[in-house]
N, C-alpha and C positions, 0 to 999 in steps of 0.2 A: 305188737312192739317189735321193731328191728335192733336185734343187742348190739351189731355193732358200729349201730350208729347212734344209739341211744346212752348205751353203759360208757361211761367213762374208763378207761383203762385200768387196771388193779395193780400194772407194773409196766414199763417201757422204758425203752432205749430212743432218745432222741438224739438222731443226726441232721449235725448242720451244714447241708451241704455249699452254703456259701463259705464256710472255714474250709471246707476243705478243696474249694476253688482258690481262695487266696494261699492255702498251704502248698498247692502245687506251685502256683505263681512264684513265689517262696524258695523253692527247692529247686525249679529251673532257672533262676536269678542267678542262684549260686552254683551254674555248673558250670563247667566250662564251653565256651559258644559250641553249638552241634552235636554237644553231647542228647543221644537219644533216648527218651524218656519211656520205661518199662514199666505199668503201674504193676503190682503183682494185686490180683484182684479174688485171688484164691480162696477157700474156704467161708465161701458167701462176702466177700469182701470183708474177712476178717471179723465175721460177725454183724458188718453194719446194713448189709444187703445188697449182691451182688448188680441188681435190675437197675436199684435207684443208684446208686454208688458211680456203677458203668455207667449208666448211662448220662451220668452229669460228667465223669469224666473225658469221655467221650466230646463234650459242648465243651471243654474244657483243652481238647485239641490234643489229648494223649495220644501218641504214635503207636504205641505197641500197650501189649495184656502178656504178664506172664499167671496162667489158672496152673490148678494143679492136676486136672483132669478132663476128659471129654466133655462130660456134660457141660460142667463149666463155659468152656471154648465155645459149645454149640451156644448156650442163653446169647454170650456178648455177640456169636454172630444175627442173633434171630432180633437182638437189641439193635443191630445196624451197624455194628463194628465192621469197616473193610481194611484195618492194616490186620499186621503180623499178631495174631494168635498163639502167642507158645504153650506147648503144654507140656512141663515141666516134669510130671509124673510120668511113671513106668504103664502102658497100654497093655490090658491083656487084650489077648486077639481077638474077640468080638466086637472090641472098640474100635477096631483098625478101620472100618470102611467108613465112619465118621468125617476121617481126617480128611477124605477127597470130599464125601459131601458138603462141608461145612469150611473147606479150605484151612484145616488148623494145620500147626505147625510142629511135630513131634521131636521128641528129645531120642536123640540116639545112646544108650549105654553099654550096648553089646552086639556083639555080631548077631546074632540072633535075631537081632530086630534091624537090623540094617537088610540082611539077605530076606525077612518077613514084607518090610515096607515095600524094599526091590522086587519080589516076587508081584507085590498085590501093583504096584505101579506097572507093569509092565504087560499084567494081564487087563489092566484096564486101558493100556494107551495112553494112563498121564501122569507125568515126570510128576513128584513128589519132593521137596527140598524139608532138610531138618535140617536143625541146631545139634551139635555134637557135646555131649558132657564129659567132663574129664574132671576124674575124683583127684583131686593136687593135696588131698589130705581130711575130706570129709569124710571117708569111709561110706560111704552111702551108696548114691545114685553114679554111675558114670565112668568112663574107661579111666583105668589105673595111669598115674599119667608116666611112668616109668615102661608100659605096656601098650604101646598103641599099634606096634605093627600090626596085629591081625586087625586090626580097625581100617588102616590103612591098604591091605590086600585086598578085603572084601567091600572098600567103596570104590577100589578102580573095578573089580568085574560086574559090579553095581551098574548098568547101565540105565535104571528110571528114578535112581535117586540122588540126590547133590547134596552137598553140605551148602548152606548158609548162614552157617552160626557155628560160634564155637563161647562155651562159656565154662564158668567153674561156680560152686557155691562154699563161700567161706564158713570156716567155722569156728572164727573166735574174732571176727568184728567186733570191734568196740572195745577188745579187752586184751588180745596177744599180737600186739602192732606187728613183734617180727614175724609171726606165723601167718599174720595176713600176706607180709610182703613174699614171702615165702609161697605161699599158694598162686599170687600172682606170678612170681617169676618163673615156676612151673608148668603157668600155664602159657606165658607168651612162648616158654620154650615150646614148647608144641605148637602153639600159631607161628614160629618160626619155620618149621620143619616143611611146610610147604607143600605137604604131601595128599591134603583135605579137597584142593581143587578153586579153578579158579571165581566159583561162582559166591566163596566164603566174603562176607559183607559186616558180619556182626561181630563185634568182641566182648564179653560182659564176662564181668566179676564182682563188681559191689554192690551194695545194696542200703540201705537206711545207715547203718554203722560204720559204711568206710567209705562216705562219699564224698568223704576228706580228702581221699588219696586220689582222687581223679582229676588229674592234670592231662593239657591240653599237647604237652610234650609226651604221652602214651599214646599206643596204635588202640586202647580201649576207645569203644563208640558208644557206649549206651551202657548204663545203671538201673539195675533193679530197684524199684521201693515201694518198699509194705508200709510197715508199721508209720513210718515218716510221716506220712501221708493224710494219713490218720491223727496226725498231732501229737505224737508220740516219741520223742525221742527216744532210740536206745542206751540205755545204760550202757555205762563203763567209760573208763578215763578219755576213749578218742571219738566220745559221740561226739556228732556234728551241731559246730552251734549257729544253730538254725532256728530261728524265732517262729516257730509252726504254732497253732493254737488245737486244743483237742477240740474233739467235732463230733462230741458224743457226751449223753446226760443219761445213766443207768439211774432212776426212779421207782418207786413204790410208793404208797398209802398208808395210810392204820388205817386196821379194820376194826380194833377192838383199844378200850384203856380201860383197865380197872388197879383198883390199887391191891394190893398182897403185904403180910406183916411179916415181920423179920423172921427169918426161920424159913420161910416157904422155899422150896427146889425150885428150880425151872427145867421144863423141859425132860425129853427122853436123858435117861441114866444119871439124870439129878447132878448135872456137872457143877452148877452154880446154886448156892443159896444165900441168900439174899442175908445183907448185915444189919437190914434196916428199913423200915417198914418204907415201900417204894409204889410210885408207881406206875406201871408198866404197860408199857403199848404192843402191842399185835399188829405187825406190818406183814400187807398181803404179798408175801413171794420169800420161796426157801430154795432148798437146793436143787428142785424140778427146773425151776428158774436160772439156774447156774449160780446160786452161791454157795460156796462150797461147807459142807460140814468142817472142813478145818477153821471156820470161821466162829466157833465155837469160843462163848468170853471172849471174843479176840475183835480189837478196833471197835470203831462207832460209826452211825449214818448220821446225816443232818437234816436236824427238822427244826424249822421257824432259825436257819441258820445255826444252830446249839449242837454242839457233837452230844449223841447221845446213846450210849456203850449196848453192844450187843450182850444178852444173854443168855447164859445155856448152850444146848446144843441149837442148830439150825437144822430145820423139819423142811417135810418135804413141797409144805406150800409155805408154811409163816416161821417167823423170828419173831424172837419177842429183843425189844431193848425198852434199856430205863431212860422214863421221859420224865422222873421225879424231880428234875433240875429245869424243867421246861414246860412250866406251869399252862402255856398258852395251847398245847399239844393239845388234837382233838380227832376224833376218829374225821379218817376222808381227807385229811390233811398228806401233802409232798414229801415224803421221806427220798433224801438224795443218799446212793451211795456211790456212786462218781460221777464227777461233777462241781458243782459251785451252786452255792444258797445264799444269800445274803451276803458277808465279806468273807464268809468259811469257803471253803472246797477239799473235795478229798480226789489225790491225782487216781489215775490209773494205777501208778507206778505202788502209790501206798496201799493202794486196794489190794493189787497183787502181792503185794508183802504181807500184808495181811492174809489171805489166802493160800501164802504158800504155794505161788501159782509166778509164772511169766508174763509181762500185760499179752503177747500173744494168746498165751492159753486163758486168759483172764475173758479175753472180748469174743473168742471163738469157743466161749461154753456158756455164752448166755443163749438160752434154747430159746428154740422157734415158738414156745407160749409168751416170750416177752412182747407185746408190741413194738415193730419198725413204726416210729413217726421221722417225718423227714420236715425240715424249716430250711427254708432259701434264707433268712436271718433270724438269729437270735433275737425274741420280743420277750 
């Protein structure tokens, strides 16, 4: 017997890659003409699978990949990607020879890595071009943007590397409009300054959250988007209203229903005890799976369309919820917990409220024992 062609799945993640072909279509409708399309395809494509994801976006005539590290970069190029590769994370230096191999496109944040990339381009004979980061107020990655001269000294003695890009990443999209504008106007001031060189081509700052603000009257060219993409609006008062559709169904089974009498605990540390003689189904996938123990008594999943209330704590394969409302419930049966069943659905957004969690970190902690199925339409 072959399992995995044989056993049916005991939990998965189904993406539809035709939704998230019309979501793209979607979100460049709404740009303004020639603005340039950055998918960020980062931490496995956010969960949904970096190979299938790229590579439909890819058919899908995306111009540029922002990954957040090397390997990354190398897959979409060994997928057949031949535009701009950026890789927006910090390279330690065993990573550096990738970037000539593989043609990626490195984030500059310090001198440090500008006279590193210079050195290795110069000893190998070939010009290297990066994108420049500049922190306008994320604290994070990227030159202080009050602080660029020694940025500026060490890409003129720089003679094997160029700038071609110059970006920032916000950090209150969708929720501190003036601090957005704020980070922008910081950063054009430095794309003002004029001191980068003339080979600079890219401008980016927005991303899923402010891709409101991208008007056709800015020197900005091109827009980051993750979550968008994905059919996920970002929360907060200036998300973008963008009719995207989600492109993912997080599923489970019961494995087990028996009935238990009033009184009975559930579960490790006996969090819940039951009011009333119930009874209770065993769905296969716990927190190994990415549901998080804050998920404890807390929300329900849908089976035969019925919300139907998690119990106890959440273990490290199974959850138990009460299916006593949902007479039809049988082991082997579809338990959704984001997604849509019947005329019910439960969003991402609620899931991760429920969790206690960001739908970001919501879709990038469902671990590599869920099944990836991939549908070109919804049947």
């Amino acid at each position: 017997m072959n399992l995995k062609t044989e056993l049916k799945p005991r939990c998965w993640l189904e993406i539809d890659l035709a939704a998230l072909e019309r979501n793209v279509g979607r979100i460049r409708a709404f740009l303004p003409a020639g603005m340039l399309y950055v998918a960020a395809i980062k931490a496995d494509a956010y969960g949904c699978g970096l190979p299938q994801v790229g590579r439909h976006l890819l058919q899908c005539g995306v111009q540029a990949f922002g990954v957040a590290n090397v390997a990354e970069g190398v897959a979409l190029r060994e997928l057949g990607a031949k535009s701009l590769i950026l890789v927006m994370g910090p390279l330690v230096p065993e990573e550096d020879p990738f970037l000539w191999e593989y043609g990626l496109t490195p984030t500059l944040s310090c001198v440090e890595e500008v006279q590193r990339f210079n050195d290795r381009a110069l000893a190998l004979g070939r010009p290297i071009q990066a994108h420049v980061k500049v922190d306008t107020g994320m604290g994070r990655t990227g030159f202080w943007h009050e602080s660029m001269a020694p940025l500026y000294a060490a890409l003129e003695a720089a003679k094997g590397l160029s700038v071609q890009g110059l970006y920032t990443h916000l950090a209150t999209a969708g929720q501190d409009l003036d601090y957005v504008r704020l980070q922008r106007r910081r950063l054009l001031d430095v794309f003002a300054h004029k001191a980068l060189g003339p080979s600079l081509s890219w401008l980016h700052a927005d991303s899923s959250g402010s891709i409101e603000l991208s008007s056709p009257q800015e020197p900005f060219n091109a827009v980051r988007i993750g979550l968008l993409q994905y059919g996920v609006v970002p929360g907060g008062m200036y998300a973008p209203k963008i009719a995207v559709e989600p492109i993912f169904h997080f599923c489970a089974r019961i494995g087990l229903i028996k009935t238990l009498p009033a009184g009975a605990s559930i579960g490790y540390g006996r969090t819940h005890v039951l009011k009333r003689e119930s009874r209770t189904a065993v769905i296969t996938l716990g927190y190994a799976d990415g549901l998080p123990t804050t998920r404890q008594n807390c929300g329900h999943v849908l089976i035969h369309g019925l919300a139907c209330p998690i119990l106890g704590r959440v273990s490290m394969d199974q959850t138990v919820v009460d299916v006593t409302d949902c007479p039809q419930a049988a082991c082997g049966d579809t338990v959704v917990l984001i997604g849509s069943q019947g005329d019910a659905a439960i969003s991402l957004e609620t899931y991760s409220q429920w969790c206690g969690r960001i739908p970001w970190e919501s879709l990038t902690n469902i671990s590599k024992r869920v099944l990836r199925m991939y549908r070109l339409a919804r049947g």
